[in-house]
C-alpha positions, 0 to 999 in steps of 0.5 A: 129822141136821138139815142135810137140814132146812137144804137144804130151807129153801135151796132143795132141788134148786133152780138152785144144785143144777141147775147145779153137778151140771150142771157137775161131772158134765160131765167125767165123760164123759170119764172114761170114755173115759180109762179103756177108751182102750187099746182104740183107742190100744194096738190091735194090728193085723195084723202080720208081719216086715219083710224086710231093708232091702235087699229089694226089695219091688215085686216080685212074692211077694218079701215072700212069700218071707221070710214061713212060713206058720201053721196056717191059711195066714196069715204069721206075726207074729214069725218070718220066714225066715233067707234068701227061700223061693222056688218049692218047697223041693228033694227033698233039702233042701241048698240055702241058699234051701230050709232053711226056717230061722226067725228073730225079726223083727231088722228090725221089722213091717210093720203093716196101718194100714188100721183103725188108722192109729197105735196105741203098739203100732206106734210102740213095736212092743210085739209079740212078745216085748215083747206084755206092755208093752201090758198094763203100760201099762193095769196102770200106769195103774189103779196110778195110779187105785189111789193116787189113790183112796187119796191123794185120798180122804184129802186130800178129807176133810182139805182140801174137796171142792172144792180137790181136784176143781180140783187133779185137773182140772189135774192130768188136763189136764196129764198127759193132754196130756203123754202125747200127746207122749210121746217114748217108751214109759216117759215115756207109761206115766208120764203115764198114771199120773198121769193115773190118780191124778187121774182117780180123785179127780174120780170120787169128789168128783164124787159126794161132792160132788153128794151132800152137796149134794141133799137125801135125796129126790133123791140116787138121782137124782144117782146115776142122772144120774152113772151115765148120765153115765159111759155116754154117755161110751162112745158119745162113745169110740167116735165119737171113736175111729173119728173120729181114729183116730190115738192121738196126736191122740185121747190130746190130744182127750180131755186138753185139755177138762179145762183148761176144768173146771179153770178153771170149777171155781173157782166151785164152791161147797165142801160146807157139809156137809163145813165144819160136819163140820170145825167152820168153822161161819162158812164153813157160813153163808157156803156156805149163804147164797150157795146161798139166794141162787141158788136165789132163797131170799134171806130164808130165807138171811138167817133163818139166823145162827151161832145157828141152825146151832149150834141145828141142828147142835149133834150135829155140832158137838160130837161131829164136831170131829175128822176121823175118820183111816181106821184108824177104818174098822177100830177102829170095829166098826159102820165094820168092818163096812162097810169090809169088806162094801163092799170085797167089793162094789167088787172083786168089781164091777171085776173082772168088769167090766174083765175083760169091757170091756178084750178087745174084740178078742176078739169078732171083731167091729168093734172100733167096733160093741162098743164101742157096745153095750157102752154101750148097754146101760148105759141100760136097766140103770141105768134099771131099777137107778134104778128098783130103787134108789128103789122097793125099796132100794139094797141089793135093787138091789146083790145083784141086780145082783152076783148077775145078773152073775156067773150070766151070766157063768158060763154064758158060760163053757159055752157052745161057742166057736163060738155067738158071738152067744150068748157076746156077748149073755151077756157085753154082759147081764153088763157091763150088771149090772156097770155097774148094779152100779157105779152103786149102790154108788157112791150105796150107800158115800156114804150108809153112811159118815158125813160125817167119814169118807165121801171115805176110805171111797169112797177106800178102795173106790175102792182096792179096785176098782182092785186088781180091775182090775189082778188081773183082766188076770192072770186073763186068762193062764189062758186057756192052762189051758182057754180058759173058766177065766177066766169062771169067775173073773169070775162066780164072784167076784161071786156070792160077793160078792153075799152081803156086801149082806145084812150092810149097812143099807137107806138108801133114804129115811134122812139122811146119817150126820154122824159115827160116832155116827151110824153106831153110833145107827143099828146100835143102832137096828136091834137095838133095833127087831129086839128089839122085833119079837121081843117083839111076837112073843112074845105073839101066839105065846102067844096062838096057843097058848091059842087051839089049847088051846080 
C-alpha cells in the first residue's frame, strides 16, 4: 500500500493533479445533458389530426368540424372525424355530416410549435399508435450506456485509462454529431446507442482516473468536484435547451464539444498506478517523474529509480502480475461480496432516480422550471453528503442517502393528486438523495475494489445502473393499475437496498486496495480485530461479575 507514499513524495494534490482533474471532468457537464436530453428533444406537444389535404383551413371553425371533443372539452389527439361536424347534429341522425364517425389521423398531426419548435416527436410523428417509439429511443440509448460499461470497463483495465477516455471522446464527438443529422428514426436511435456506449466509458474513467491520481486525503474531494461537476451540467441543459429549442441544433451543440476533449485528452498523463498494477514498472517511473516535474518536485523525481518503485511496490509487483478477469468478482469470496452489495446499491440508485428525472411533463409545470430545480437541488445534497462522507464515513453517507430517498418517495405515493407542491417537493427532496447517493457510491466502488479489478467492478455497477434505468420506464406502465403503484416501486426498491451497505467496509481515510490480496488482508483484518474486541470483552465481563460478587 506504498503508492499513497509515492503521490506524496510527487507532489500530492499539486498542479499536475489541479489541472488534469480540471481537464477530465470538464466534459462531464455535458454528460449530463446527454443523458436526460430526450426531455426537450423528444418533447411531445399539444397535438390533434390533420384535416384532409383538400380542406380549407382559413375558414372559420373549418378545422373544428373534423376535430370530436374529449371529456374535457380539448380536441383529441388521435381521432378525428370521417367527414366535417358542422352546426348540431339532426334529431334523427341520417344525415352523412351528422354520423359523427371517427377515425386514425390518416392525414398526420398538426402540432403546437409554440414551446418546442422541433422536436423527433414531430418530425417522425411518434404519437399515437407509435407513442412507444419515443420510450425506445431512450431504452436504446441506456442499452448502449449498459454495453459501454461492461465493454469499456474491461477494456479500461486490459488497455489504460487514458486510450480509452480518448477513443470514448471521439467516439461520443462522432456519434452525437451524427445523430443530429439523422435522415430517419432508426439511424437516429442507432447514434444515440453508440453514444450511450462511449458516454458511459468517459463516467467511469473519468473517475478512475482522477482517483488513481489523488492521494488518499483528497479523493472525496475529487468525488465531490465530479458530483458537482454532473450538476451544474443540468443547469447548463436547461439554459441550452430553452436557448435553441430546435432538437437538431441542440442534439449538435452538446456533440461537437467533445472534439476539443478528444484532442487535449492526448496529454493526459496514464494512471502510474494502473502501470505498476500491470508490472511496466519503467512506465510507472517515467509517469511519476513527468507528474514531479509538474508539480515543481524535480529532485524528489529524480530520487526515485527502478530500485526504489521495486523497494516500494514489491507486493504489487509480485502478487499483481496478472490482470484479474471479472469472473474473479464471483470466484473470489471477499470480491463476491462486494459485487453483490454493490450492485444492489447501483440499481436500487438508477432506478429511482431515473424513474424520478425522466417525466418532467408530468409536473404540470415548465418543463425549463423543473429542469432547474431539479439541478439545484443537487448542490445542498451533495455538499451535505461531502460533508457526511469525510466526517462519518462513506458507508453512513451511502444508507443515509438510499434510505431517505426511498421514505420520500414512498409518501409521495399517498399523497392526494392534487396537493402538487407537496407531491414536487417530495419528489425534487428524493431526486436530491438519489444524486447524493450517486455521488458516494461512485467514490464508494473506486475504493472497495482493488486496482487490478477496479475499472470492471465500476463497469460492472455502472451494468447494474443501466439495467435500472431501462426497467425503470417499464414500471412507469403500472400507473394504469393505480396511478401511485409506481412510487411504491421506486421507494420501495431503494429502502431495501440500503440495507446491503452494512455488508460492506468503511474506507474513509484507508489506502487503495492494489490487488486482491489486498481485499482478502483487509476483511481478515477486520475479523481479526472484531476477535480481539471480544477478547477484551471477556475479562472486563469477568470482572464485572467479581465485582457484583463483593
Amino acid at each position: 500500500m506504498a503508492f499513497n507514499d509515492l503521490l506524496l513524495q510527487v507532489g500530492g494534490a499539486g498542479r499536475f493533479q489541479q489541472i488534469q482533474v480540471t481537464l477530465v471532468v470538464l466534459p462531464l457537464l455535458l454528460m449530463a445533458s446527454h443523458n436526460t436530453l430526450q426531455n426537450f428533444t423528444a418533447a411531445v406537444p399539444t397535438h390533434h389530426c390533420r384535416p384532409p389535404a383538400d380542406t380549407n383551413l382559413s375558414k372559420d371553425g373549418e378545422l373544428d368540424a373534423w376535430l370530436p371533443r374529449d371529456g374535457q372539452g380539448r380536441p383529441e389527439s388521435c381521432l378525428r372525424f370521417t367527414s366535417p361536424q358542422r352546426g348540431p347534429p339532426f334529431p334523427n341522425g341520417t344525415e352523412t355530416n351528422s354520423t359523427g364517425a371517427t377515425e386514425p389521423c390518416t392525414h398526420g398531426w398538426i402540432y403546437d410549435n409554440s414551446t418546442f419548435p422541433s422536436t423527433i416527436v414531430m418530425e417522425w410523428d411518434l404519437v399515437c399508435s407509435r407513442r412507444a417509439l419515443r420510450q425506445l429511443a431512450q431504452s436504446l440509448y441506456m442499452v448502449g450506456v449498459l454495453l459501454g460499461a461492461m465493454i469499456f470497463g474491461h477494456l479500461a483495465d486490459r488497455l489504460g485509462r487514458r486510450k480509452v477516455l480518448i477513443l470514448n471522446y471521439l467516439q461520443t464527438a462522432v456519434s452525437g454529431t451524427c445523430a443530429a443529422f439523422a435522415p430517419n428514426f432508426p439511424v437516429y436511435c442507432a447514434f444515440r446507442l453508440l453514444s450511450g456506449m462511449s458516454l458511459a466509458g468517459i463516467s467511469l474513467n473519468c473517475m478512475t482516473l482522477n482517483v488513481e491520481w489523488t492521494p488518499t486525503h483528497t479523493r472525496a474531494c475529487v468525488g465531490t468536484l465530479i458530483g458537482y461537476v454532473y450538476s451544474l451540467g443540468q443547469f447548463l441543459l436547461a439554459g441550452v435547451a430553452y436557448a435553441v429549442p430546435h432538437w437538431r441544433y441542440l442534439q449538435l451543440l452538446v456533440s461537437v464539444p467533445f472534439f476539443a476533449f478528444f484532442i487535449y485528452s492526448w496529454f493526459f498523463i496514464e494512471s502510474a498506478r494502473w502501470y505498476s498494477s500491470s508490472g511496466r514498472l519503467d512506465l510507472t517511473l517515467k509517469a511519476l517523474q513527468r507528474v514531479a516535474w509538474i508539480n515543481g518536485k524535480r529532485e524528489e523525481g529524480a530520487s526515485l529509480s527502478m530500485e526504489v518503485l521495486r523497494a516500494s511496490l514489491q507486493k504489487e509487483l509480485t502478487l499483481g502480475k496478472g490482470q484479474a478477469s471479472a469472473m474473479e468478482l464471483l470466484r473470489c469470496p471477499a470480491l463476491r461480496r462486494l459485487f453483490l452489495c454493490l450492485s444492489m446499491l447501483w440499481f436500487a440508485t438508477s432506478f429511482a432516480y431515473y424513474g424520478l428525472v425522466m417525466d418532467l411533463q408530468g409536473f404540470g409545470v415548465s418543463i425549463y422550471l423543473i429542469q432547474v430545480i431539479f439541478g439545484a437541488v443537487d448542490l445542498p445534497a451533495k455538499l451535505v453528503g461531502f460533508l457526511v462522507i469525510n466526517s462519518m464515513g462513506r458507508r453512513p453517507a451511502q444508507m443515509a442517502s438510499l434510505l431517505l430517498a426511498g421514505i420520500c418517495i414512498l409518501i409521495n405515493g399517498v399523497v392526494p393528486q392534487d396537493q402538487s407542491i407537496v407531491r414536487t417537493s417530495l419528489a425534487v427532496l428524493g431526486k436530491g438523495c438519489l444524486a447524493a447517493s450517486f455521488n458516494c457510491i461512485f467514490l464508494y466502488t473506486g475504493e472497495l475494489y482493488p486496482t487490478v479489478i477496479r475499472q470492471t467492478g465500476l463497469g460492472m455497477g455502472s451494468t447494474l445502473a443501466r439495467v435500472g434505468s431501462i426497467v425503470s420506464p417499464l414500471v412507469s406502465m403500472t400507473a394504469e393499475i393505480y396511478p401511485s403503484v409506481p412510487l411504491f416501486i421506486y421507494g420501495a426498491v431503494p429502502v431495501a437496498a440500503s440495507a446491503a451497505t452494512a455488508l460492506l467496509p468503511e474506507t474513509l481515510g484507508q489506502p487503495l486496495p492494489d490487488t486482491v490480496q489486498d481485499v482478502e488482508n483487509r476483511r481478515r483484518g477486520k475479523r481479526r480485530q472484531q476477535r480481539q474486541e471480544r477478547k477484551q470483552m471477556v475479562p472486563l465481563q469477568a470482572s464485572a461479575q467479581a465485582k457484583d460478587g463483593l
